[in-house]
VOTISE-524707 format. One line per 8 residues: their letters; for each residue x, y, z of C-alpha. Coordinates in steps of 0.25 Angstrom, whole numbers, plus 5000, padded with zeros to 4 digits. Each point is the difference from the previous one (the first is absolute). Layout:
N
a> X Y Z | ...
END
This chain:
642
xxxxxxxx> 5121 5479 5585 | 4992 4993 4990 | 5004 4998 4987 | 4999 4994 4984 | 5011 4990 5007 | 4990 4993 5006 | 4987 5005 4997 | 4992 5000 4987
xxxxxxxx> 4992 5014 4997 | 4984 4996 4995 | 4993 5009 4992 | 4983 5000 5005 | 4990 5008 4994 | 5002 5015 5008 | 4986 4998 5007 | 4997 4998 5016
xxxxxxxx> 5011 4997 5009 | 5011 4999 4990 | 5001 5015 4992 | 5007 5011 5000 | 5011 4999 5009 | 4995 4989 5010 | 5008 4988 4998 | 4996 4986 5004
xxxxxxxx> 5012 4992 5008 | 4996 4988 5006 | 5000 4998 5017 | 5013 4995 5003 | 5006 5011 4991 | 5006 5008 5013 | 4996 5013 4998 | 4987 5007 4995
xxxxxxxx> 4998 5016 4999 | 5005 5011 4992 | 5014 4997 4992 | 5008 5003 4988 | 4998 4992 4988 | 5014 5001 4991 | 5001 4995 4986 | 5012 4999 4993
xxxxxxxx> 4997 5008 4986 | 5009 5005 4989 | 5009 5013 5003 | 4995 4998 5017 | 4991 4995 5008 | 4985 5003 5003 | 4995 5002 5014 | 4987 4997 5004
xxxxxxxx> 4993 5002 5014 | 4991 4989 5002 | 4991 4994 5010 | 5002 4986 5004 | 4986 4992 5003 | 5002 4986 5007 | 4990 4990 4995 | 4997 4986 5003
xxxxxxxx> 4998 4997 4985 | 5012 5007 4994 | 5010 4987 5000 | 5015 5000 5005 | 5010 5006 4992 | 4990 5008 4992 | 4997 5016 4998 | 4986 5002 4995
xxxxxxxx> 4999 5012 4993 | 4989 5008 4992 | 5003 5000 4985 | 5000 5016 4999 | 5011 5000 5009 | 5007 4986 4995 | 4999 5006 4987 | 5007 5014 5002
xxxxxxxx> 5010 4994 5007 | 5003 4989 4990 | 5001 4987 5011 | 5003 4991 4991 | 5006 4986 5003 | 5016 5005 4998 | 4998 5013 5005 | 5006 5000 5014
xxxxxxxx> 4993 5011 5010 | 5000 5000 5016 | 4991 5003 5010 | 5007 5006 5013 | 4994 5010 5013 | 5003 5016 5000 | 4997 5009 5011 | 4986 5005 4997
xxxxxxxx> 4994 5013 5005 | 4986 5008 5000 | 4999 5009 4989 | 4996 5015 5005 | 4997 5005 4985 | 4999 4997 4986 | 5002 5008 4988 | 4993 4995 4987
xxxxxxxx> 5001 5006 4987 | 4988 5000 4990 | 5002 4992 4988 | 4992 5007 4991 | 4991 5015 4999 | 4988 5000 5007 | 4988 5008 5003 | 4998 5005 5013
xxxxxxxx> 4987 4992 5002 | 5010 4987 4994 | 5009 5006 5012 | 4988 4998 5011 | 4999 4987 4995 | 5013 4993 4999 | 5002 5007 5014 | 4989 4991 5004
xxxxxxxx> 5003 4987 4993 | 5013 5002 5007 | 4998 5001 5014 | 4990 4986 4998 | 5011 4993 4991 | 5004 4993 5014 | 5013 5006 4999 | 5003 4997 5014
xxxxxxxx> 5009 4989 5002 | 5006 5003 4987 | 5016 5000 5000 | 5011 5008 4993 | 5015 4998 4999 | 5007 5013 5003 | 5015 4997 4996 | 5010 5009 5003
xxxxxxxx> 5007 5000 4984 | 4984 5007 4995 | 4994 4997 4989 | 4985 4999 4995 | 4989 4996 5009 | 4986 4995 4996 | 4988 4996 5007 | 4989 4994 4994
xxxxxxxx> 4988 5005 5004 | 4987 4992 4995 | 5009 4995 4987 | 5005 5015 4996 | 5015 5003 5004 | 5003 5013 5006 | 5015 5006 5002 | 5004 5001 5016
xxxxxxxx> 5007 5014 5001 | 5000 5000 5014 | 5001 4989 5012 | 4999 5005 5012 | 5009 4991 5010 | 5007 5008 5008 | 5013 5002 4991 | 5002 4984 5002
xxxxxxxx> 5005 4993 4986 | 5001 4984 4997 | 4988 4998 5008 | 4985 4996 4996 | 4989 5009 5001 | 4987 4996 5005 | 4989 5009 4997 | 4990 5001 5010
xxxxxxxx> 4986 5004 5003 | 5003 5016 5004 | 5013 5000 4991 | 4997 5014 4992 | 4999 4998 4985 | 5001 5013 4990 | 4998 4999 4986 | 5009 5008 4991
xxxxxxxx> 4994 5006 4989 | 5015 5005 4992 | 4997 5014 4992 | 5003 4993 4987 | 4986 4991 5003 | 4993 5012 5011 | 4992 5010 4995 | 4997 5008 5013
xxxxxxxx> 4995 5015 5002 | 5008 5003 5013 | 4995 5014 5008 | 5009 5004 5010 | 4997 5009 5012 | 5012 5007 5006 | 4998 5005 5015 | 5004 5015 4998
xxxxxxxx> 4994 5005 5015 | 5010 5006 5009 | 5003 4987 5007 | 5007 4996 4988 | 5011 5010 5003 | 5004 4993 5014 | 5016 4995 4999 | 4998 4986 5003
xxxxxxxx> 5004 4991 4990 | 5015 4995 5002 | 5007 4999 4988 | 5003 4984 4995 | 5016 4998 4999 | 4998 4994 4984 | 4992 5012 4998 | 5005 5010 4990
xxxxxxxx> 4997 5011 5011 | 5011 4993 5009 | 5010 5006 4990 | 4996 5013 5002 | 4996 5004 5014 | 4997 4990 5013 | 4989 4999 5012 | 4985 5004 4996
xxxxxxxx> 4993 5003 4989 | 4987 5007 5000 | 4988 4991 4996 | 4996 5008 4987 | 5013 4997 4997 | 4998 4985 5001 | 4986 5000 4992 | 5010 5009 4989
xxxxxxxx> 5011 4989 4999 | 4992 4989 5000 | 4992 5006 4989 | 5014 5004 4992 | 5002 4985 5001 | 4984 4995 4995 | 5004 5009 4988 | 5016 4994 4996
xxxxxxxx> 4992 4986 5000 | 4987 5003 4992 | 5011 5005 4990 | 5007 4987 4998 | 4985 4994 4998 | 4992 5000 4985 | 4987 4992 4997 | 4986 5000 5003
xxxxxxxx> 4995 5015 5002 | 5001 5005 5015 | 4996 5013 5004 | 5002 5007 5014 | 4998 5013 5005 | 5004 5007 5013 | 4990 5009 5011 | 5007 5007 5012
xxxxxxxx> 4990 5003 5011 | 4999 5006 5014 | 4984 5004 5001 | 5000 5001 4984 | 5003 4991 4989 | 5009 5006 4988 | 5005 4993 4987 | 5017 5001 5000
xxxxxxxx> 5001 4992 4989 | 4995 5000 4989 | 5001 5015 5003 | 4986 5004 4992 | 4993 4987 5008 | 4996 4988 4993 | 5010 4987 4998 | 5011 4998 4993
xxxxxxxx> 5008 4987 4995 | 5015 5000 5007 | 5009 4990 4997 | 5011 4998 4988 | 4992 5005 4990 | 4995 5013 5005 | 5005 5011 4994 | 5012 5009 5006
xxxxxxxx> 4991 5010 5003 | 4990 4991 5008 | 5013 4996 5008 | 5005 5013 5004 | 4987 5005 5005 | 4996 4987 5009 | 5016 5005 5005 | 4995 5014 5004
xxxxxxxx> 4988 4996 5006 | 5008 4994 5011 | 5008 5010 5001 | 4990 5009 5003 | 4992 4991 5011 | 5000 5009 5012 | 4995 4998 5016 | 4989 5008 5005
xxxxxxxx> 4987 5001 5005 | 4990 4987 5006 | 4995 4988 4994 | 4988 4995 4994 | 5003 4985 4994 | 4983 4999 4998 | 5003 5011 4990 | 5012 4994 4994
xxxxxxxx> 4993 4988 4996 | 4988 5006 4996 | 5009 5007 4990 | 5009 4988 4996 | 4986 4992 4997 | 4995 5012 4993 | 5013 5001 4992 | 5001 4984 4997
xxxxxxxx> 4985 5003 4997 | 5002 5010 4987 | 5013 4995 4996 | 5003 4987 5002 | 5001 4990 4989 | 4988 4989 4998 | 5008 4986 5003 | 5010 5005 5010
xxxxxxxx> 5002 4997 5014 | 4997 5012 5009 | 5010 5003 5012 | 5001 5012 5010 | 5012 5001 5008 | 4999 5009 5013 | 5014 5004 5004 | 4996 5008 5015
xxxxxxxx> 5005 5001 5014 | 4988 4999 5006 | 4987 5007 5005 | 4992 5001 5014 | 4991 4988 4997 | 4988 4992 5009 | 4992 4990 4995 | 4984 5002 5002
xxxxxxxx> 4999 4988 5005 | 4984 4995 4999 | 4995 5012 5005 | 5002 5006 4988 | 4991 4990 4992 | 4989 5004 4994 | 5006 5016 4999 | 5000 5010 4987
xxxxxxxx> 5016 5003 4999 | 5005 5008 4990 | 5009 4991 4991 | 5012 5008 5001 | 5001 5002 5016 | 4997 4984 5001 | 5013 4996 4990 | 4997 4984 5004
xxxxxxxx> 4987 5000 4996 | 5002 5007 4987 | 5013 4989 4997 | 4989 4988 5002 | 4992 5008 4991 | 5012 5001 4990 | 5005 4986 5001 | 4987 4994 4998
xxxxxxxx> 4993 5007 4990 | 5011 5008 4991 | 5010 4987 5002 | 5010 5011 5006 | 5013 4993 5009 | 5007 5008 5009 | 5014 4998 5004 | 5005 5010 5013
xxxxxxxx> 5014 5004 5004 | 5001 5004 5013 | 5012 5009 5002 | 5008 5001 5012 | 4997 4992 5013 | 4997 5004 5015 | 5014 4995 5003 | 5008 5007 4989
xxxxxxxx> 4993 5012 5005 | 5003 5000 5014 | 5013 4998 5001 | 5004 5012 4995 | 4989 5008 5005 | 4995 4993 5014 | 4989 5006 5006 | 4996 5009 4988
xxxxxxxx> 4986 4992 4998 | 4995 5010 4989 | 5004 4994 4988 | 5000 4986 5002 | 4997 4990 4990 | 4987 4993 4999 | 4997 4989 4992 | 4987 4993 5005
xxxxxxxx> 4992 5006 4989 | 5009 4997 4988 | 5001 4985 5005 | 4982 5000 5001 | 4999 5007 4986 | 5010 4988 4995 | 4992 4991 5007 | 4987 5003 4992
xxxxxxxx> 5007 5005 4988 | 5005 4985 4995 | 5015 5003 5001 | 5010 4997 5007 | 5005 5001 5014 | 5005 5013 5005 | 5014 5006 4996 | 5006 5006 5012
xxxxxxxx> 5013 5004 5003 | 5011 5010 4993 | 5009 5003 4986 | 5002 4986 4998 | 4986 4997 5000 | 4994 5010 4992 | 5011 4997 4990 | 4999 4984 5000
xxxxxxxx> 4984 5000 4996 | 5001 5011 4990 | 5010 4995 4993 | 4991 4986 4999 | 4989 5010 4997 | 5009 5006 4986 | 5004 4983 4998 | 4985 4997 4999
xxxxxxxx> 4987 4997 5008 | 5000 4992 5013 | 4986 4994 5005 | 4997 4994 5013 | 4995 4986 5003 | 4988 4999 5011 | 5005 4989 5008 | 4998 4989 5006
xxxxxxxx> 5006 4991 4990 | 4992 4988 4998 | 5007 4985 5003 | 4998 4989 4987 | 4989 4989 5005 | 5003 4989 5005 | 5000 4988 4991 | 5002 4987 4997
xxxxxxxx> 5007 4990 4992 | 4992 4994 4987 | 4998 4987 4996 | 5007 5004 4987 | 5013 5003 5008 | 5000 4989 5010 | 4999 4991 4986 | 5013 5008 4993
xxxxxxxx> 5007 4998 5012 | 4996 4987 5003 | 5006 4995 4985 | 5012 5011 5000 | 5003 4992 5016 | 5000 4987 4990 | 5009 5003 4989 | 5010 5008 5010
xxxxxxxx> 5000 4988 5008 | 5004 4992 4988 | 5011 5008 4996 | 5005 4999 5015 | 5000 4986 5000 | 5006 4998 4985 | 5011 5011 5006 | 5001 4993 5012
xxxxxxxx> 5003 4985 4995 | 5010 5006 4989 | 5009 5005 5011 | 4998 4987 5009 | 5004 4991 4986 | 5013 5010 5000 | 5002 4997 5012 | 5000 4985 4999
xxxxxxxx> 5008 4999 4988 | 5011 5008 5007 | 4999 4990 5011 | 5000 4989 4992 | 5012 5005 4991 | 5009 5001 5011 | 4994 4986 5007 | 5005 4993 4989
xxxxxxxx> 5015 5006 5002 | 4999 4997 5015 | 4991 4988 5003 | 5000 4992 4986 | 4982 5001 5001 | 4990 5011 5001 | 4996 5005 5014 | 4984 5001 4997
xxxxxxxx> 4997 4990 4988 | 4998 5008 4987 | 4988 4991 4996 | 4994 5002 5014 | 5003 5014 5001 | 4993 5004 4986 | 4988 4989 5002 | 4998 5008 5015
xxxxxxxx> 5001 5014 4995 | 4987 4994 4987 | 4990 5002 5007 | 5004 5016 5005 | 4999 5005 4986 | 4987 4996 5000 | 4987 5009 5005 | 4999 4998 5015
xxxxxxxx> 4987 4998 5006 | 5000 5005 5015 | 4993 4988 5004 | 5010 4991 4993 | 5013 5007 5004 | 5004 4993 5015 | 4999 4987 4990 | 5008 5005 4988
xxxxxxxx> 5011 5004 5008 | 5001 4989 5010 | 5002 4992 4988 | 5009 5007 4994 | 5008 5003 5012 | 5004 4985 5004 | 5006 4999 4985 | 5012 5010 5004
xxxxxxxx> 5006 4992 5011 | 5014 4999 4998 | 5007 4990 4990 | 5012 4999 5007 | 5002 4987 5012 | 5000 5008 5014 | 5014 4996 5004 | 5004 5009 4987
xxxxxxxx> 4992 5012 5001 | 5006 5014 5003 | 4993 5007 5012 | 4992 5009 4989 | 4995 4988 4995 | 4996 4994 5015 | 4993 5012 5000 | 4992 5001 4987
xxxxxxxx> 4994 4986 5004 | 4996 5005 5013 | 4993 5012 4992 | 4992 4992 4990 | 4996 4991 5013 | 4996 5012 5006 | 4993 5006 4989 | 4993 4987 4997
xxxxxxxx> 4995 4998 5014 | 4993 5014 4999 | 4991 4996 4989 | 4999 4985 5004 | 4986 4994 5010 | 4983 5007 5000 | 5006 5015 5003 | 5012 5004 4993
xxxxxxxx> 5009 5010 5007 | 4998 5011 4988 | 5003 5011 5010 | 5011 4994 5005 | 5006 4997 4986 | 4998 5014 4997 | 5008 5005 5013 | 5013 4991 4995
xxxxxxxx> 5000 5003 4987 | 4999 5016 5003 | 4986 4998 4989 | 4992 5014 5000 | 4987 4993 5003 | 4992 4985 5001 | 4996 5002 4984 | 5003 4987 4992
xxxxxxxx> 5009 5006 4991 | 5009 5010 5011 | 5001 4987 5009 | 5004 4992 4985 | 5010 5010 4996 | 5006 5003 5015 | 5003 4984 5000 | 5006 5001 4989
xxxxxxxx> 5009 5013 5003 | 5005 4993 5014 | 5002 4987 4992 | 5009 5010 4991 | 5008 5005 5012 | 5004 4986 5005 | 5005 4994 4987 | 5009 5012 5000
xxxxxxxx> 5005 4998 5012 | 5002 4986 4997 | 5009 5005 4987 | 5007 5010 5006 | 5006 4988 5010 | 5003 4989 4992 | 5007 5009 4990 | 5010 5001 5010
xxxxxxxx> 5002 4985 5001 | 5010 4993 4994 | 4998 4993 4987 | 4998 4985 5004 | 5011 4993 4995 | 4996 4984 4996 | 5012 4990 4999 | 5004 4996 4987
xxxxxxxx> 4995 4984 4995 | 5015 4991 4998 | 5004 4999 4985 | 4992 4989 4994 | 4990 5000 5010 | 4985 5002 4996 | 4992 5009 5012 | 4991 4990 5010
xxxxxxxx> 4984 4996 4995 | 4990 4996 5004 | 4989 5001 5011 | 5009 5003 5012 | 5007 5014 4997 | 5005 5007 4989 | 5010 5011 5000 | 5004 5010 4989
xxxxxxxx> 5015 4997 4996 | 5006 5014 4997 | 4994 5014 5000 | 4997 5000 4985 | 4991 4987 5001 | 4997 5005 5013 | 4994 5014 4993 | 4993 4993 4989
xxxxxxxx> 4992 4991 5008 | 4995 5012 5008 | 4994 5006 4989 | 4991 4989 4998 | 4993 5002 5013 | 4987 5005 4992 | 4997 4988 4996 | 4996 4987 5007
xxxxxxxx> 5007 4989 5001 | 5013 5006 5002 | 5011 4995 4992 | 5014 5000 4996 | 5003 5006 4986 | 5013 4992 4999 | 4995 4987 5004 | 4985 5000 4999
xxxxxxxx> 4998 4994 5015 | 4988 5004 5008 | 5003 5009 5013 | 4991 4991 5012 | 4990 5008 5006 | 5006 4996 5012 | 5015 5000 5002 | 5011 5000 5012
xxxxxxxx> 5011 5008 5003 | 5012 4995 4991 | 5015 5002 5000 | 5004 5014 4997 | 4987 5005 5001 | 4986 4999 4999 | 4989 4997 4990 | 4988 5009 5001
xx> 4986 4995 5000 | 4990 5006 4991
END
């Protein structure tokens, strides 16, 4: 996981490599790919899906991310967020709802623009609590309805190159004059269709139902739905055919608007229409759309979309294949090439419901071949008709798409999805990265040699209750640590720290230090031999201090953080220690001077004189006598050197 803990977000301008949702981590990050951006936030947290890009020019400890994206999720510096891994899988289909009304020309176009947006790749967090999702597509933010993943929640979307995009036009923003061409022929009277357990049906009989009886539910159900829907005008209207077309709905022909505003009248007679569907006869589905053009032709309203939805069985079909090029058909006995004609030149979309299915009808009646369904035709007139995939199956079927028929309009995306370009990232970037690198690394290293100087000054606190003397010398210690808070230069960083590394070894004589102690001197040893000779052992510095890479400041601050470790290590054993007990001076008798050795008489002597360490010469605050440089083990004790 990464996180604000120990990364520092960086806005760049949203441009190249870095927009959107690809985010910059540096090489050693540890992970790379699609992943889920949270952001603490007032009330909650956001969830992002992201998609991590490893580069050699974002540095350590850093998230580069566009400003578009820095900016709506408010990455400031006291905001924590996380960056963690979630299962991620291929998206089958998307639902986009239109933002706003648009022409049905406008329509054509955003369909476009949307297939070379170079959606693929794009990611989506599907959580399993809901909520809103959006996806920017060529900066305008469209409403996801629908993610098809399989029924799988708290995982990440990817869309892909044949992911299925629909655009939802909702009736409040569609204008659309819909024509509807009920299969009446006597097919439609075969008792196929089995009755769906939620249906309302299943509450009043069980097995089959015929499949005029389908087409008759399913329209009941278009009807309830356009009901609760009141905005821009729609219009429909209703043919039933065998080898003739007839208006059902409005009865005297024409169009008519049905949805919460129509009148009661309007409503009732659309009821009865359906009602009186019946089965009988053949099928002519070239008469039926030459009808349903003619219809949309004389009545439809300038501005709307134009939809025919075929609701059929079937019909005994066989392509012409090339042989047929080059001859004189009769536009309605030759229904595909009158649906190219209409798509192309009258800007007519034909949706087609297949009802029923070869399996359905077999299975209750086996070898009775007569009225078996046929759908090869409904899925070629799609094909040319700019709508979408073929329908094909029973009740629930038909019901599901007319009740998103009543909801609004749906239009299909021509795949494949286009893929972003491949880019680069500029010299602007590489520069705000580059500066933002500096200032994080300062505040790394001022944050790292605050807790190294709280470190020591427990040390040295409980030094002088146990030992009478500092461990490491405050003076050395402060003048070793000067030169970190200053702006390392690669090339002058082995120097700088082998210099300040052989001003920490250890105040205390070597028969008086504690094991920890022992230690901390072989450490700094250690780490100054890494950065000592013509080819300082940076990498090996790096290993032992646990750094996240061989930058100057990572390897700075990582010293610093083991150094940290060892001082309180050293703490934690000393304080366990006994206080040193010194013996008392006889009454009268004035504490030894002089060159040889000097001793601290009693503890609160003892205590004062340690707080004098900081400055050089050390002396006695009760007696004024300077402390020699170099002194000997004396009775009762020791004196430290400094």
């Amino acid at each position: 996981m990464i996180s604000s803990k120990d990364h520092r977000a960086v806005g760049l301008p949203a441009r190249g490599l870095i927009s959107g949702q690809r985010i910059g981590v540096a090489p050693n990050a540890g992970t790379s790919g699609p992943a889920l951006l949270t952001v603490a936030a007032a009330g909650g947290s956001r969830h992002t899906a992201v998609d991590l890009v490893s580069h050699p020019d974002v540095p350590a400890r850093t998230l580069a991310v566009g400003e578009d994206l820095f900016h709506q999720l408010n990455l400031g510096d006291d905001v924590p967020w996380s960056i963690s891994t979630r299962p991620v899988v291929e998206a089958s289909q998307l639902v986009l709802e239109l933002p706003t009304e648009l022409k049905p020309e406008e329509i054509e176009q955003t369909k476009t623009q949307i297939a070379g947006a170079g959606l693929a790749g794009s990611l989506l967090w599907v959580a399993s609590s809901g909520g809103d999702l959006l996806l920017d597509v060529a900066d305008v933010p469209y409403r996801v309805t629908e993610v098809g993943t399989g029924g799988q929640r708290d995982v990440i979307a990817r869309i892909g190159p044949r992911t299925r995009i629909e655009l939802f036009a909702p009736g409040v923003k569609a204008g659309v004059d819909i024509v509807i061409l009920a299969d009446c022929s006597g097919s439609m009277d075969t008792e196929d269709i089995p009755i769906p357990r939620e249906s309302a049906l299943a509450l009043r009989r069980t097995g089959e139902i015929r499949r005029m009886e389908a087409l008759q539910q399913a329209l009941r159900d278009l009807l309830e739905v356009r009901l609760r829907v009141s905005g821009r005008v729609s219009r429909i209207a209703m043919l039933g055919f065998n080898t003739a077309a007839t208006p059902r709905f409005p009865r005297q022909g024409g169009m008519a608007q049905l949805d919460g505003d129509s009148p009661p009248e309007v409503i009732a007679q659309f009821r009865d229409a359906i009602t009186l569907l019946r089965a009988d006869g053949g099928t002519s589905i070239g008469n039926a759309l030459h009808a349903a053009a003619d219809l949309i032709y004389q009545h439809g309203r300038p501005g709307n979309d134009r939809l025919v939805i075929l609701v059929s069985d079937g019909a005994d079909w066989v392509p012409r294949g090339e042989k047929a090029t080059g001859e004189i058909l009769e536009a309605t006995t030759e229904p595909v090439s009158l649906m190219t004609h209409l798509h192309r030149d009258m800007h007519i979309r034909l949706h087609a419901l297949g009802i029923s299915t070869r399996e359905l009808y077999l299975r209750k009646y086996r070898d009775q071949v007569g009225f078996t369904p046929n759908h090869d035709l409904l899925q070629e007139l799609v094909n040319v008709g700019g709508g979408d995939p073929t329908a094909i199956g029973g009740l629930d079927v038909l019901v599901e798409y007319f009740s998103g028929v009543g909801a609004g309009v749906t239009h299909r995306v021509r795949g494949p999805l286009s893929a972003p370009a491949q880019q680069q990232l500029d010299t602007a970037a590489r520069d705000l990265l580059r500066a933002a690198s500096t200032r994080h690394g300062a505040a790394h290293i001022n944050h790292e040699l605050e807790e190294i100087a709280t470190a020591h000054d427990r040390v040295e606190t409980i030094a002088l209750r146990v030992f009478a003397g500092p461990v490491v010398a405050r003076r050395e210690f402060v003048m070793a640590l000067a030169p970190l808070r200053e702006q390392l230069d690669p090339a002058e960083l082995p120097g700088v720290l082998r210099r300040s590394l052989r001003r920490l070894a250890p105040a205390l004589p070597e028969a008086a230090q504690p094991p920890t102690v022992r230690s901390w001197a072989s450490l700094v040893g250690s780490l100054a031999g890494m950065v000592s000779g013509d080819s300082p052992d940076l990498r090996g510095l790096g290993i032992m201090c646990q750094a996240t890479s061989e930058a100057p400041i990572d390897l700075a601050g990582a010293v610093l953080r083991r150094l940290t470790l060892a001082l309180a290590a050293i703490a934690d054993e000393i304080d366990r220690l006994p206080d040193r007990a010194e013996p008392a001076a006889p009454a009268g008798q004035a504490a030894p001077t002089g060159s040889a050795a000097t001793t601290v008489p009693d503890g609160d002597s003892r205590r004062a004189a340690a707080t004098e360490v900081d400055d050089l010469p050390l002396t006695r605050p009760d007696t004024g006598t300077t402390l020699p440089q170099q002194s000997k083990p004396a009775a009762g004790g020791f004196v430290y050197r400094d």
